[in-house]
FIDOSE-737722 format. One record per residue (C-alpha): residue in three letters; z, x, y. Coordinates in Angstrom, 3 decimals, padded with zeros to 6 digits, always signed. Each point is the difference from the previous one (the first is absolute). Example, Ala and Ser with C-alpha at 12.3 -4.5 7.8 and 13.67 -1.06 7.14 Angstrom:
# FIDOSE-737722
miro	zz	xx	yy
ALA	+007.800	+012.300	-004.500
SER	-000.660	+001.370	+003.440
# end
This chain:
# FIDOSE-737722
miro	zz	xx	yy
UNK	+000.000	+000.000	+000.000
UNK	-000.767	+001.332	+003.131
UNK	+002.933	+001.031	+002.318
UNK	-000.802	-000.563	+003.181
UNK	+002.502	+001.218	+003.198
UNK	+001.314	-001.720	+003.244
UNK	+001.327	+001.969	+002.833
UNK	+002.515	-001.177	+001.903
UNK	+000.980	+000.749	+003.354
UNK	+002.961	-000.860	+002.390
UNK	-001.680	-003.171	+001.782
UNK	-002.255	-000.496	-002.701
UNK	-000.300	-003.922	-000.751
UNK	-002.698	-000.759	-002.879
UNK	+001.164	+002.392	-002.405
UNK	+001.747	-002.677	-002.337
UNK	-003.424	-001.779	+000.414
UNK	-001.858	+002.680	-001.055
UNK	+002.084	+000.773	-002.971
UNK	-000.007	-003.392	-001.014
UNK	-003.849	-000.231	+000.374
UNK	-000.468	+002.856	-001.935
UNK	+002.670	-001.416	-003.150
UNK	-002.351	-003.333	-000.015
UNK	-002.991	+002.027	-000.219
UNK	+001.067	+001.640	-002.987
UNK	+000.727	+003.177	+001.291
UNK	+003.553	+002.133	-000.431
UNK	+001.255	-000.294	+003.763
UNK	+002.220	+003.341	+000.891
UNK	+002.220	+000.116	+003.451
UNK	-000.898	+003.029	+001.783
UNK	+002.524	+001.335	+002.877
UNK	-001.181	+001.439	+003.156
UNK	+002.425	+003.275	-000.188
UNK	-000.658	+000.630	-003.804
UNK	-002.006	+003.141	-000.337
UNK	-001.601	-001.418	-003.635
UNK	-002.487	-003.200	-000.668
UNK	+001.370	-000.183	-003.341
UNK	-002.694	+000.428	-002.631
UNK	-002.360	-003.146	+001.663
UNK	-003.353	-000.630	-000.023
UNK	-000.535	-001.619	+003.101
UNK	+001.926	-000.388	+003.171
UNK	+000.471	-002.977	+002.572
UNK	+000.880	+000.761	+003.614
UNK	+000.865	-003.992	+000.914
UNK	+000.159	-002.003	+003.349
UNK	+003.582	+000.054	+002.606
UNK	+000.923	+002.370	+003.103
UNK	+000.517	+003.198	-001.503
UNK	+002.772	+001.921	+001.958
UNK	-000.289	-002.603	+002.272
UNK	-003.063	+000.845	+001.115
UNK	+001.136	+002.193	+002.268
UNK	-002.151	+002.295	+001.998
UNK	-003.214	-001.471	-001.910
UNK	-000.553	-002.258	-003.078
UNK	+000.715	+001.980	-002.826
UNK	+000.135	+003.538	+001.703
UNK	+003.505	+000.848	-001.094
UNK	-000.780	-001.340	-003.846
UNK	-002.993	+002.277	+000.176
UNK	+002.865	+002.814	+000.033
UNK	+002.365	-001.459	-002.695
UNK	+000.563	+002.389	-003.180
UNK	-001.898	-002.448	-002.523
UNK	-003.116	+000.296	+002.104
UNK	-000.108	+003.491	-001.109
UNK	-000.186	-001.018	-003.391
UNK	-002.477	-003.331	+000.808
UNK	-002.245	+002.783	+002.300
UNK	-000.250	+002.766	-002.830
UNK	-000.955	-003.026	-003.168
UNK	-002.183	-001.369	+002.370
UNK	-002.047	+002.835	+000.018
UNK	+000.101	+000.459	-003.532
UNK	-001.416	-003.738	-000.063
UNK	+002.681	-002.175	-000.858
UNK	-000.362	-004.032	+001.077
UNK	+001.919	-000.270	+003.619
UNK	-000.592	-003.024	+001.510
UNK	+001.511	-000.637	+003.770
UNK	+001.156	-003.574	+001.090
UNK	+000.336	-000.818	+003.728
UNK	+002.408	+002.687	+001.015
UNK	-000.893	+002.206	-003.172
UNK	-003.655	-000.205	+001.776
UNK	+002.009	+001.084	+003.323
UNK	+001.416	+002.621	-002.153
UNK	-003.373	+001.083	-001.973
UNK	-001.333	+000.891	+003.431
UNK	+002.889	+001.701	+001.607
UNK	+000.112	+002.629	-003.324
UNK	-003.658	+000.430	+000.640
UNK	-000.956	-001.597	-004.047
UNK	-002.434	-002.657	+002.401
UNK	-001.366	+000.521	+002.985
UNK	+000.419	-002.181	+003.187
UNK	+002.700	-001.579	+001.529
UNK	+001.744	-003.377	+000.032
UNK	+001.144	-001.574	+003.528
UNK	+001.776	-002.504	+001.472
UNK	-002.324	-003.504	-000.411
UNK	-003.389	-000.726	+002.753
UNK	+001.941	-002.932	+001.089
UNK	+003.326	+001.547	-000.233
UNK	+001.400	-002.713	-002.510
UNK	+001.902	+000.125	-002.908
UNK	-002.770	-001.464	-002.648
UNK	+001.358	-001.601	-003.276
UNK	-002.417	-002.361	-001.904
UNK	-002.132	-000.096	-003.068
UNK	-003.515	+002.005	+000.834
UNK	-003.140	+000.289	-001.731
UNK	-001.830	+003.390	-000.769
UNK	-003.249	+001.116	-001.341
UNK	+000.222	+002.342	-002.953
UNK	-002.017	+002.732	+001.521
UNK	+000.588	+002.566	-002.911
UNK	+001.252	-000.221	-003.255
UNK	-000.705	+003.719	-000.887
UNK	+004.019	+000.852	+000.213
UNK	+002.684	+000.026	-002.310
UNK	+001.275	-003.141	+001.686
UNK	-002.542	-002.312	+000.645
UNK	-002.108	+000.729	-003.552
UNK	+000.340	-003.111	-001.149
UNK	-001.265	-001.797	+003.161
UNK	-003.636	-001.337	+000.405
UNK	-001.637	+002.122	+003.128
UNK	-000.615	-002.460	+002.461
UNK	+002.841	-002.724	-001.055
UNK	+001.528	-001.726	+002.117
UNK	+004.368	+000.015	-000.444
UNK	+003.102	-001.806	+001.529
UNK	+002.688	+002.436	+000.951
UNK	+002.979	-000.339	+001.950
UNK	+000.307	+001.634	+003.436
UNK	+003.247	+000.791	+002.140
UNK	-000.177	+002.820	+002.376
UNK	+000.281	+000.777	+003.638
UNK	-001.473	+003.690	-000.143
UNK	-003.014	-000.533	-002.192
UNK	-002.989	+001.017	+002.299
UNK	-001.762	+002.397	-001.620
UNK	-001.723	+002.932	+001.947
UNK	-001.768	+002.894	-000.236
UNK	-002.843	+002.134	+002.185
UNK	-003.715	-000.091	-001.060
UNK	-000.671	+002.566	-001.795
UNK	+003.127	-001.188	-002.878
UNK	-001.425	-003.324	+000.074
UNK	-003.426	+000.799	-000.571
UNK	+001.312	+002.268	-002.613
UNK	+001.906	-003.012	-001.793
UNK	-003.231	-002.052	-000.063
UNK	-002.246	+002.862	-001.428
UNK	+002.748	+000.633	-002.384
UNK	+000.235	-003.894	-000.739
UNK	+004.232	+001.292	+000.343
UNK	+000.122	-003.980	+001.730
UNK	+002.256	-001.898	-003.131
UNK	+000.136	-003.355	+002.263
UNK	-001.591	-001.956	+003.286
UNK	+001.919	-002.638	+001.826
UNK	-001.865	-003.278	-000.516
UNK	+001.237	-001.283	+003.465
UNK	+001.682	+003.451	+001.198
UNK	+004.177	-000.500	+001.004
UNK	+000.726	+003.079	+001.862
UNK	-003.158	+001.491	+001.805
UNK	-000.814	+002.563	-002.651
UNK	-002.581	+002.229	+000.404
UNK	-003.122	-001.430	-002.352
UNK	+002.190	-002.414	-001.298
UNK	+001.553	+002.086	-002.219
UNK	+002.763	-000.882	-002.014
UNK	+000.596	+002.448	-002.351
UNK	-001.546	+003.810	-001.180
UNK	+000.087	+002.300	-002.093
UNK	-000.538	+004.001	-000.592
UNK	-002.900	+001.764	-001.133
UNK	+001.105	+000.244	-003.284
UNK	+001.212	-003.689	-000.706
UNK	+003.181	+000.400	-001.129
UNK	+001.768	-000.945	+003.399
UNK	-000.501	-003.297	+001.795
UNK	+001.910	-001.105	+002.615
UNK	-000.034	-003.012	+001.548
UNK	+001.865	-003.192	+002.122
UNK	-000.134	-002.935	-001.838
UNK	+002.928	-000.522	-002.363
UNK	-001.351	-000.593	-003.661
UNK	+003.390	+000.011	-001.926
UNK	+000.209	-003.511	+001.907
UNK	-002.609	-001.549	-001.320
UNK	+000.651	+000.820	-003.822
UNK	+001.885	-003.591	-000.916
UNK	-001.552	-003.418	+000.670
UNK	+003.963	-001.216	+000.235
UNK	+000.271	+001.487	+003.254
UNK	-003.706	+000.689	+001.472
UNK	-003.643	-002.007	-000.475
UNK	-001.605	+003.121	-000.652
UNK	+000.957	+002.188	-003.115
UNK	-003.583	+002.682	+001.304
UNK	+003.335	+002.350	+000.320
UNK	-000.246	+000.705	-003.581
UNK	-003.052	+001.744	-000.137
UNK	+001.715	+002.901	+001.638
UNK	+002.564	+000.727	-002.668
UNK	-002.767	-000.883	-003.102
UNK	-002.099	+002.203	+001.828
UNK	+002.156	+002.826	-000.253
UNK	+001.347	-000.528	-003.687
UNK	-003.796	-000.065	-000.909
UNK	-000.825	+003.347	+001.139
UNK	+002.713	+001.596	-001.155
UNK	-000.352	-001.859	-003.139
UNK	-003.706	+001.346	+000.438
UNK	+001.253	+003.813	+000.733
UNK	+002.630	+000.194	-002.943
# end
């Protein structure tokens, strides 16, 4: 079974979401602590959604610095699955795993509603099991979800096809409508939209969460 990781930090909020969406996708979920110096033995890690540190001088620039990033940093670049929810896409960007930035919101409101996205890739270890081009409900809730970057990186994420997700009636004033990327290699996506709370028709209309976590246990299903 795989054994998949979720880190939390002081002011993190969605981690018991994450780890819950993880057990109901039929993956081993593992608590991860932001001052432990070990990822202990997983095969995939989830930075999820909240205020990390408060998000004091920027969104997710202090977690960037915590001692498990060391350890999320160094396997990332070995390939293991990290995928970055809300603030773990703040916190993607700060430790320089995506490029870009997040910022505070066009209209400089706090956004929280189900959204639809376009699929735009499914060539990651986290969106395999989408269809390129599908359309998906996913919740939104975020007041620093604007993402930028100059030219030359987003030209660079379109050649690259490194776009995961498009806003399908953009929330924040994103550059491109982007809603999520990923890196070069695939293995890191990052992005706003909160799958682990769409994974249970009890509490959401949309269960398109899902396809995240089966995503994930395929490939390394795939790999072993």
């Amino acid at each position: 079974m795989a054994r998949i990781g979720v880190v939390t930090f002081p002011g993190t909020l969605d981690d018991q979401d994450a780890l819950r969406a993880v057990r109901l996708c039929g993956a081993e979920p593992v608590s991860l602590w932001h001052a432990s110096d070990s990822l202990d033995g997983v095969d995939a890690v989830i930075l999820p959604g909240g205020f990390s540190y408060g998000d004091y001088l920027r969104c997710g620039a202090i977690a960037r610095f915590a001692p498990v990033m060391d350890e999320v940093i160094a396997a990332a670049g070995k390939g293991m699955p990290v995928l970055g929810i809300c603030n773990g896409f703040q916190v993607l960007c700060e430790s320089h795993l995506l490029p870009g930035a997040l910022t505070r919101n066009e209209h400089m409101r706090f956004v929280c509603r189900e959204q639809r996205l376009r699929v735009e890739t499914n060539d990651t270890t986290w969106t395999c099991s989408f269809t390129r081009g599908a359309e998906i409900s996913i919740m939104v809730k975020h007041g620093e979800g604007n993402y930028v970057c100059d030219d030359e990186t987003l030209q660079k994420l379109n050649d690259n096809q490194q776009i995961v997700f498009r806003y399908v009636g953009n929330p924040n004033g994103s550059c491109d409508d982007i809603a999520g990327i990923t890196n070069e290699r695939g293995n890191v996506v990052g992005l706003m939209p909160h799958p682990e709370h769409n994974v249970d028709p009890l509490v959401s209309g949309s269960t398109d969460g899902r396809l995240f976590f089966e995503s994930v246990k395929s490939f390394l299903s795939a790999r072993v």
